[in-house]
C-alpha positions as CSV (number, residue, x, y, z in Angstrom):
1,X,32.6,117.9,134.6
2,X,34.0,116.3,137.9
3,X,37.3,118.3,139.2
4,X,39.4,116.5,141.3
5,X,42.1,118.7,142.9
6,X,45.9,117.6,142.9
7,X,47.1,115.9,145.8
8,X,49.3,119.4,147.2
9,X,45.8,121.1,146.7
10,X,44.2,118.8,149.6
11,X,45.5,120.9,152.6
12,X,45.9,119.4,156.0
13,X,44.4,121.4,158.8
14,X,46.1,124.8,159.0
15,X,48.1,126.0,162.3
16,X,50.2,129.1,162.9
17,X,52.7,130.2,165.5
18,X,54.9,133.1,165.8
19,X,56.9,134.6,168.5
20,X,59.9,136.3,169.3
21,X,62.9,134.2,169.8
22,X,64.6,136.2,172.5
23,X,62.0,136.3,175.0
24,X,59.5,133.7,174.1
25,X,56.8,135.9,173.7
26,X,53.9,134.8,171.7
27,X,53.3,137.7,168.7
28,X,50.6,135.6,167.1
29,X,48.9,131.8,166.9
30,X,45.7,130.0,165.2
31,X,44.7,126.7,166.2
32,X,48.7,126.4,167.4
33,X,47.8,123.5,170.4
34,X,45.9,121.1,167.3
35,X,47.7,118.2,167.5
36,X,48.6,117.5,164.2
37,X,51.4,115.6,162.0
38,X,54.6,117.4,161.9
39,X,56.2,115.2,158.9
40,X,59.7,116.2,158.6
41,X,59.9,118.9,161.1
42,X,60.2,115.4,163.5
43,X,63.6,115.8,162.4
44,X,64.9,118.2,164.4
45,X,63.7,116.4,167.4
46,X,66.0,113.8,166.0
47,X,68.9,115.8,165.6
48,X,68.4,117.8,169.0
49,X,68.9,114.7,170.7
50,X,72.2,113.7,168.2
51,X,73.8,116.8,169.7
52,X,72.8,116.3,173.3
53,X,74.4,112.7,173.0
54,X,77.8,114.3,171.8
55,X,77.6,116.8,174.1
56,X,77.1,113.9,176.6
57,X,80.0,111.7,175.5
58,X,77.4,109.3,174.3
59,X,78.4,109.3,171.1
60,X,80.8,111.3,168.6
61,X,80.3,113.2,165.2
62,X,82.9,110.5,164.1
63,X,81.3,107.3,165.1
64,X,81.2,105.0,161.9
65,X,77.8,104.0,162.0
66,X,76.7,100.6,160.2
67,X,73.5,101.3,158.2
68,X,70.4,98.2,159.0
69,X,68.3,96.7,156.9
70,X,65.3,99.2,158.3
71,X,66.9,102.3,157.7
72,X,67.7,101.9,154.2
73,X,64.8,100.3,153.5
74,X,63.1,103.7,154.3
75,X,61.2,105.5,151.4
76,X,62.3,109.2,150.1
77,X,63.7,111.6,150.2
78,X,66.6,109.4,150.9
79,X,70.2,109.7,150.8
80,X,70.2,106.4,149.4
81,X,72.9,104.3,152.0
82,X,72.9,100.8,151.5
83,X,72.2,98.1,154.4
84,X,75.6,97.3,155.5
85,X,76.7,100.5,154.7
86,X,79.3,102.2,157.2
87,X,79.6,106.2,157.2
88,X,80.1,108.7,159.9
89,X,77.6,110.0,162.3
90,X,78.3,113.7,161.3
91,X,77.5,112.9,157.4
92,X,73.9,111.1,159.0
93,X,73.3,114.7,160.3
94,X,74.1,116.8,157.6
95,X,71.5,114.7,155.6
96,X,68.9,115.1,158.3
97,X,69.2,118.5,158.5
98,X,69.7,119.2,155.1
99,X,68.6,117.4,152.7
100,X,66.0,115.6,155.2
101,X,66.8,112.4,154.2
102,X,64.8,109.9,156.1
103,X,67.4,106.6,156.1
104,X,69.6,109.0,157.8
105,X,67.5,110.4,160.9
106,X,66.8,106.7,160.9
107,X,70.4,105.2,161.5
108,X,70.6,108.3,163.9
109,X,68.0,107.3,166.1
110,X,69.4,103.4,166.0
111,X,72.9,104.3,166.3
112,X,72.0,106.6,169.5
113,X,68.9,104.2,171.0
114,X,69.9,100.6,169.4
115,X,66.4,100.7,167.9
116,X,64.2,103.1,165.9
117,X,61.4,102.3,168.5
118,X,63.6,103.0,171.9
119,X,64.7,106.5,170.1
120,X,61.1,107.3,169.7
121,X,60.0,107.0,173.0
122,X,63.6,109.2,173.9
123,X,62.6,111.7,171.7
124,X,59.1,111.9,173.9
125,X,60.9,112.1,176.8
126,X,62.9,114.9,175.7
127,X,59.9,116.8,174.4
128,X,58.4,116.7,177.8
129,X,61.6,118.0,179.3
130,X,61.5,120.7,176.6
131,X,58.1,121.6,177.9
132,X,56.4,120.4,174.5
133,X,53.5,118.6,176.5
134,X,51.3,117.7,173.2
135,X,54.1,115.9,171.6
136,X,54.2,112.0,170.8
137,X,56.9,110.6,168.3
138,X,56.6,107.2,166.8
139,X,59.5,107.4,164.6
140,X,63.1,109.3,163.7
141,X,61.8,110.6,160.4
142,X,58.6,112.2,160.6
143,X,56.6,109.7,158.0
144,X,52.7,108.9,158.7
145,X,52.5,107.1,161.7
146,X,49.3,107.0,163.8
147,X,49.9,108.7,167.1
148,X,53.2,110.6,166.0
149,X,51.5,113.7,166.3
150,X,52.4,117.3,167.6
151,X,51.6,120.9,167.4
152,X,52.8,124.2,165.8
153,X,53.2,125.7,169.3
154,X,55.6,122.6,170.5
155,X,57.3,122.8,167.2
156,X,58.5,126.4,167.9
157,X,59.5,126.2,171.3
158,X,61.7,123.4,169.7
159,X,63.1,125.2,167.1
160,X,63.8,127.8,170.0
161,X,65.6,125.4,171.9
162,X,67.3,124.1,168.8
163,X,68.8,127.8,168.0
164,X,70.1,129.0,171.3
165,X,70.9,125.3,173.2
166,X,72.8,124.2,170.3
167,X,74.3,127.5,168.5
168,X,77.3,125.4,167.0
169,X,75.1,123.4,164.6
170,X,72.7,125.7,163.9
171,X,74.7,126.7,161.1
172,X,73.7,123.4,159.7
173,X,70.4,124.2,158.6
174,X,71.2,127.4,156.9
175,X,73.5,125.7,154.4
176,X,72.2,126.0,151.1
177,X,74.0,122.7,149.8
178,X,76.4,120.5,151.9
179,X,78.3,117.6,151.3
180,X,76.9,114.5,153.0
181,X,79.4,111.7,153.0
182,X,78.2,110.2,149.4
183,X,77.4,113.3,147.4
184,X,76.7,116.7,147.4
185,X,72.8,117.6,148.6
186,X,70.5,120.4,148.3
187,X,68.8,121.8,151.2
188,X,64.9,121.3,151.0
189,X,64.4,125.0,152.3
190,X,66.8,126.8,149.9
191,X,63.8,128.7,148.2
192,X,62.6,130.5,151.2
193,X,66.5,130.8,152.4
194,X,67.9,132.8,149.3
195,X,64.5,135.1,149.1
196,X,63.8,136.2,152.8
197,X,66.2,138.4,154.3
198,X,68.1,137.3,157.3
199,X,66.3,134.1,157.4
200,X,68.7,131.1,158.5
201,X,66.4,128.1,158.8
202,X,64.8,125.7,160.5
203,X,63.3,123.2,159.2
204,X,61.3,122.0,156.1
205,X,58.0,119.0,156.3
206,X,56.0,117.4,153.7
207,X,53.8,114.6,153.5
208,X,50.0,114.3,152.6
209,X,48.4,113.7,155.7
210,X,50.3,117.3,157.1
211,X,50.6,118.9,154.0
212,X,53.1,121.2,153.7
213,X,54.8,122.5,156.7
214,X,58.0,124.8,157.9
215,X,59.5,126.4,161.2
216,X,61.5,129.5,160.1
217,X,63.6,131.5,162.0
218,X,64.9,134.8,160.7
219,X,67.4,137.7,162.3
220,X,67.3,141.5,161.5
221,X,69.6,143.3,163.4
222,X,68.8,142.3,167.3
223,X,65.9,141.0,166.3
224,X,64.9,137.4,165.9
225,X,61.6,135.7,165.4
226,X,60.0,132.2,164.8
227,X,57.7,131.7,162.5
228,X,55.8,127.8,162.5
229,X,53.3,126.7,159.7
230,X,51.5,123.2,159.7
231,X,49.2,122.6,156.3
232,X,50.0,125.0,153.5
233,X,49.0,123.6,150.4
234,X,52.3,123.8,148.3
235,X,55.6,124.8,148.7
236,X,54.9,128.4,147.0
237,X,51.8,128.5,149.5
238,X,53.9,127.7,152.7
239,X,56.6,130.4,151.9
240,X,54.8,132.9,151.1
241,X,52.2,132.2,154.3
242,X,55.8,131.8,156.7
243,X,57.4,135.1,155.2
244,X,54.1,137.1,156.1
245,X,54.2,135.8,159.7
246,X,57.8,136.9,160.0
247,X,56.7,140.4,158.4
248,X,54.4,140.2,161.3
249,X,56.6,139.2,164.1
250,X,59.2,141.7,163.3
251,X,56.4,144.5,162.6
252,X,55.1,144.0,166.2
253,X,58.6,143.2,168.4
254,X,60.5,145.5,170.1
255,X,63.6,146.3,168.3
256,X,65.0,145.9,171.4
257,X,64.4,143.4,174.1
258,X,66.1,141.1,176.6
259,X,67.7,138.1,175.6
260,X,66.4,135.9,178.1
261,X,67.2,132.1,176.6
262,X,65.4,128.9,177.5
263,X,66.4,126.8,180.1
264,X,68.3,123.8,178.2
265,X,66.8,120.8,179.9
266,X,68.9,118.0,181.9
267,X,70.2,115.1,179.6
268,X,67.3,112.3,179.2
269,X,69.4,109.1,178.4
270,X,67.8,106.0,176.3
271,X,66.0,103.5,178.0
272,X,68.8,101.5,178.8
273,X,71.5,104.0,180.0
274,X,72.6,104.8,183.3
275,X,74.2,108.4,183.8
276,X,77.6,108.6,185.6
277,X,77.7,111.8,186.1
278,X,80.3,115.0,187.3
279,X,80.0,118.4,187.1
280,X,82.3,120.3,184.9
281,X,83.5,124.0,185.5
282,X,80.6,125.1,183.4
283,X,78.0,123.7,185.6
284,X,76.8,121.3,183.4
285,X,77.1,117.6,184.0
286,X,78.9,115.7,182.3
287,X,79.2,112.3,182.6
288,X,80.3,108.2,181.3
289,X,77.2,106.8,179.7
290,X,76.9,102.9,181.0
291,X,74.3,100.8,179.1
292,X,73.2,97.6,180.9
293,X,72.6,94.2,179.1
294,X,70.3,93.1,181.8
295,X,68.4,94.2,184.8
296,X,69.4,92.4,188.3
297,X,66.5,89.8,189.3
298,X,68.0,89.7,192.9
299,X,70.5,90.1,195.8
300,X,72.0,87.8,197.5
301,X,73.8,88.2,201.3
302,X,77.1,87.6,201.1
303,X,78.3,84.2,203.3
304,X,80.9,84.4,205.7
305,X,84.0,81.7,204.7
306,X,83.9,78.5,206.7
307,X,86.1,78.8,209.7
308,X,86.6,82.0,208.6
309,X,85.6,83.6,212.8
310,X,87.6,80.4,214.6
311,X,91.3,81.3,213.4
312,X,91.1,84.8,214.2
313,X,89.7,84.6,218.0
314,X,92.7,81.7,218.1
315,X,94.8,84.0,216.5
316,X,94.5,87.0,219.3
317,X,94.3,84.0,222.3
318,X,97.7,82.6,221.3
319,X,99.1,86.7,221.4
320,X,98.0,87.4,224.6
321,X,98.8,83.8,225.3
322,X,102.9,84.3,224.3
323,X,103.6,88.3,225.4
324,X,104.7,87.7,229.2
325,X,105.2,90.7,231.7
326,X,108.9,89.9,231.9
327,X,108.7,90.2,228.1
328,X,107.7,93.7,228.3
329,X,109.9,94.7,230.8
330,X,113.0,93.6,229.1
331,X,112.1,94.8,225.6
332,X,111.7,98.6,227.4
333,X,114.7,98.5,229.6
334,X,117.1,97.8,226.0
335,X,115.2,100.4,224.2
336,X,116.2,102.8,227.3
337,X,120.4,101.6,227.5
338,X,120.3,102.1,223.5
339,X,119.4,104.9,223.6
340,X,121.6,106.2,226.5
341,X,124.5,105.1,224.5
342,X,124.2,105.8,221.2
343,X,126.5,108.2,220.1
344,X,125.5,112.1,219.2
345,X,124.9,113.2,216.1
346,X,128.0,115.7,214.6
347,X,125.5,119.1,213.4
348,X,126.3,120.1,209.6
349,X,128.2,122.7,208.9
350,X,126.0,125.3,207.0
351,X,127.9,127.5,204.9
352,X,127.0,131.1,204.6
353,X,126.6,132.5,201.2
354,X,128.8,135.5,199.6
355,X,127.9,138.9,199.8
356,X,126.3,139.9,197.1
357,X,129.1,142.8,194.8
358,X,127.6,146.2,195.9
359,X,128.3,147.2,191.9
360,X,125.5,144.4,190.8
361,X,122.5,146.1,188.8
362,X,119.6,144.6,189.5
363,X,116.6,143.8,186.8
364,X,113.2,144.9,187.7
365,X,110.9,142.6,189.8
366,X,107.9,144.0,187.8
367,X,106.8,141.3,184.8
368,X,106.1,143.0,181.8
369,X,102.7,142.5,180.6
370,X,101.6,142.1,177.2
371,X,98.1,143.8,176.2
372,X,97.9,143.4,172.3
373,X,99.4,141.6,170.1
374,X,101.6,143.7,167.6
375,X,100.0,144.7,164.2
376,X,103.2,144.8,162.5
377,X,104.0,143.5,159.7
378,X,100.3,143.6,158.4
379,X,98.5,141.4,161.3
380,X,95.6,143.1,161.4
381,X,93.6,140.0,160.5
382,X,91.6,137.4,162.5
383,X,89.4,133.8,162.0
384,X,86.1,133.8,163.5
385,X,85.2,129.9,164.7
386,X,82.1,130.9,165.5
387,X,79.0,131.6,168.2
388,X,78.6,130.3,171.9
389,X,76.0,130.7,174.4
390,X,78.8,131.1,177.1
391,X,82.2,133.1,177.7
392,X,83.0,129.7,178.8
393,X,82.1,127.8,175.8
394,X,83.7,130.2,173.8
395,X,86.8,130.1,175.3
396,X,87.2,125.9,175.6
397,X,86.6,125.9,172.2
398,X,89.4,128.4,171.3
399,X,91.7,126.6,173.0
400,X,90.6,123.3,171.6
401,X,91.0,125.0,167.9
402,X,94.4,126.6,169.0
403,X,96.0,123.1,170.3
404,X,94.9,121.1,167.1
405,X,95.8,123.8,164.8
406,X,99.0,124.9,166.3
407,X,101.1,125.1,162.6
408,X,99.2,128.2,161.8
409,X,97.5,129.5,165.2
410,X,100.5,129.7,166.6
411,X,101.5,133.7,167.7
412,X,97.7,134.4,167.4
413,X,95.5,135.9,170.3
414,X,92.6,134.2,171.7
415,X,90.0,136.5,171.8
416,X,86.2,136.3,173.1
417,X,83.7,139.1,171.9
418,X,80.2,139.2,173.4
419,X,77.4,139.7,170.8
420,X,73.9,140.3,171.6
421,X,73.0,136.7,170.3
422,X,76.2,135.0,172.3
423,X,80.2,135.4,172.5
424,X,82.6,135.3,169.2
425,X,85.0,132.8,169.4
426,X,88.3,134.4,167.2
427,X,91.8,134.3,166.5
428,X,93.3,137.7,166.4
429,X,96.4,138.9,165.1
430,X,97.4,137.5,162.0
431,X,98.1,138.4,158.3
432,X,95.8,138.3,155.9
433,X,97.5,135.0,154.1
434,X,98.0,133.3,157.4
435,X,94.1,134.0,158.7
436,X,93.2,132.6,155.0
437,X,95.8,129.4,155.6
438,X,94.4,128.9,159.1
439,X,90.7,129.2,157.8
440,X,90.8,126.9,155.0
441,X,92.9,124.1,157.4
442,X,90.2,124.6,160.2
443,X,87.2,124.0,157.4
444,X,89.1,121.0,156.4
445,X,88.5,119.6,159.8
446,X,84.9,120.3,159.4
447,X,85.0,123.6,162.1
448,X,83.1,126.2,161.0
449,X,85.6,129.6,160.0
450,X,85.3,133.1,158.2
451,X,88.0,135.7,158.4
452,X,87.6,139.0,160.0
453,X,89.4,141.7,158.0
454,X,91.3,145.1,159.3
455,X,87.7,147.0,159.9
C-alpha cells in the first residue's frame, strides 16, 4: 500500500543558528548561509522598518491607514480588514507581530512605501545595511514568492537587531494575546512562549515551501541567546528542535559576558524620499522626510530682466551727476555750528539707596537641595515604563510620560536605573493606589507600565 505523508510531514530543507545575543558570537549553525524561504519570519523585516519610520518622523503609530484592494485581498492568516477599511498604524503592527496576519504587514509596507513592491526593495536595502548580505524580499508578508529568499544566519542577526535597536516594541512579540483594532488575537508562538522559561519571542513562519520555521530568543538571568530554525516539520517538531538549541546556547555561554550591541544602521528611506536631516542631542539624526512627485528633467539659467543693467548705471551717473563740492562743503560746515550750539545735556540725579538696618537677619545664600523624595505617608511605590538602550532615551521618555500624565505623575521622581540589558525608565515615590491609578491611565494610552512595590 502507497503512503503518502501529510503535507507538515514534507520538510523544507533544515537550517540552524544559535548564538549569543550580547556579543554576537556564534554557539552553533548547520547549513545557516542556505538561502532558503523565510515565510513569516519576513515579518519582522517589515515591522523593523515600521519602527525606524516612526522613529524617523516618517510616519506615526497613529496614522489612519486606508486598507487597498491588494492587501485585503491577501490569503491567511488574516486579520480580515476590508478594502476601504481605515484603522491605525499601531493596530497593523500588533497583527503583524502577533497574530502574523498577512493584510496587515501588507498595508504596513503600502502605507510606509506607497506600494507593496517599493517596500520590498526598502526592506532589501535595509537588510544590506543590517549586514544580512544573502537576503532578497519580494513582498511584506513572507508568502511564496520566487526570489524572496534568505537564510537562518541573516534571520538571527535580525532578530538581534530587532531586540536591542528597538527595545520599546519588543514587548510586542512576547504578548500572549493582544488586542488588534477589530478583535482580540492570539499570538502564533504562544505554545513555545508559556513552556520555555525566559523565552520572550521572536518570531513564528509557516508555509509549505519553508516548512516550519521560528527565531527565538530567551533570557536567564544575564544571559540571552538566539535560537533560528528554518524547516521543522510541524509545530511540535520546531519547538521542541528551538528549545534544544536554546539548552545549548545557554549550556555553552558565559554566564557572564559583555554587552556589546549592534550597530543600529543609518535610516534607509523609500525610493522616493529625500532625508532632511539634523542631529539631535542623542547623536542620532533626525530629520523631515520630503517625498518628491517627480524627478527634475533639467536646469535652466536664470535671464537677466530687460533693461534691468541700463537703469542702474543711469542711476549712479545722475548721483555723481547732482552731489557738487559746494554741496559737501555746506552740508559739513551745518553739522559742525549744530553741534557747537546745541545745548548740554542736564546729568540725572542718581539716588543713593538706604542703608541697609544693622538689626536685619539675613537668610542663607545656600539653596537647599532635595535628594529623595519623602516616603511618608506610604510612598514607597513606583511605575516602571519600561527598557531603553540609552540613559538618554530613558530619560526623554520620562519626561514625555510625566508632561502627558501630569494628574497623577505629578509629586513623583523621575528616576533612571541601569540594567545589564539597558536603563529603567520609572516613576518613584508614590502610593501604592496612586502608582496603580497612574499605571492603569498610562496603559490606557497604549504605554507599556508595571508597578514596582516597597522591595
Amino acid at each position: 500500500m502507497l503512503v503518502i505523508a501529510p503535507i507538515s510531514a514534507m520538510a523544507a530543507p533544515y537550517a540552524a543558528m544559535v548564538i549569543d545575543a550580547r556579543t554576537g558570537e556564534v554557539l552553533h549553525s548547520r547549513n545557516a548561509d542556505t538561502r532558503l524561504h523565510p515565510a513569516s519570519l519576513t515579518k519582522m523585516m517589515t515591522l523593523y522598518i515600521a519602527f525606524q519610520a516612526v522613529e524617523a518622523g516618517e510616519i506615526s503609530m497613529d496614522t489612519v491607514v486606508t486598507i487597498s484592494k491588494n492587501a485585503a485581498a491577501e490569503p491567511p492568516s488574516k486579520l480580515g480588514l476590508r478594502s476601504g477599511q481605515k484603522i491605525k498604524l499601531r493596530f497593523l503592527v500588533r497583527a503583524a507581530a502577533v497574530k502574523s496576519a498577512n493584510d496587515a504587514a501588507t498595508a504596513i509596507g503600502e502605507a510606509i512605501s506607497g506600494s507593496e513592491a517599493a517596500f520590498a526593495r526598502r526592506m532589501t536595502r535595509t537588510a544590506k545595511s543590517l549586514g544580512m548580505t544573502r537576503t532578497t524580499f519580494k513582498n511584506a508578508h513572507g508568502l511564496t514568492e520566487s526570489g524572496h529568499l534568505s537564510t537562518a544566519r541573516d534571520m538571527t542577526t535580525m532578530g538581534r537587531h530587532m531586540i536591542y535597536d528597538f527595545p520599546q516594541y519588543y514587548n510586542l512579540f512576547s504578548r500572549i494575546s493582544t488586542h488588534a483594532g477589530m478583535r482580540e488575537v492570539a499570538n502564533t508562538n504562544r505554545r513555545f512562549l508559556g513552556a520555555y522559561k525566559g523565552a520572550d519571542g521572536i518570531k513564528t513562519g509557516y508555509t509549505r515551501a519553508a516548512g516550519f520555521n521560528l527565531v527565538s530568543s530567551a533570557e536567564r538571568g544575564q544571559e540571552r541567546i538566539i535560537a533560528t530554525v528554518f524547516g521543522g516539520t510541524s509545530t511540535a517538531n520546531r519547538n521542541a528542535k528551538v528549545a534544544e538549541l536554546l539548552d545549548l546556547g545557554f549550556r555553552r555561554a558565559p554566564s557572564r559576558a559583555p554587552l556589546r550591541r549592534p550597530n543600529k544602521p543609518a535610516f534607509v528611506p523609500g525610493d522616493d524620499a529625500v532625508v532632511v536631516a539634523g542631529n539631535d542631542s542623542g547623536g542620532q539624526a533626525a530629520g523631515k522626510i520630503i517625498r518628491l512627485s517627480g524627478a527634475v528633467k533639467t536646469s535652466l539659467r536664470p535671464k537677466s530682466r530687460p533693461g534691468s543693467d541700463a537703469p542702474v548705471l543711469m542711476a549712479s551717473a545722475s548721483l555723481k551727476a547732482s552731489v557738487l563740492p559746494g554741496d559737501i562743503k555746506a552740508a559739513l560746515e551745518e553739522a559742525q555750528t549744530t553741534t557747537a550750539t546745541a545745548p548740554k545735556a542736564t546729568a540725572p540725579t542718581v539716588k543713593r539707596p538706604s542703608a541697609r538696618p544693622t538689626d536685619v537677619v539675613l537668610a542663607s545664600t545656600e539653596p537647599e537641595v532635595v535628594t529623595r523624595v519623602s516616603t511618608s505617608g506610604g510612598r514607597h511605590w513606583g511605575v516602571n515604563i519600561g527598557r531603553y538602550p540609552s540613559r538618554y532615551k530613558a530619560e526623554k521618555v520620562l519626561l514625555k510620560t510625566a508632561l502627558a500624565e501630569m494628574s497623577t505623575l505629578d509629586g513623583s521622581l523621575r528616576k533612571v536605573v541601569r540594567r545589564p540589558a539597558g536603563f529603567d525608565a520609572n516613576f518613584m515615590g508614590m502610593t501604592r493606589e496612586g502608582a496603580d491609578l497612574a499605571c492603569r491611565r498610562l496603559q490606557a494610552r497604549n504605554v507599556t507600565c508595571f508597578m514596582i512595590g516597597p522591595s
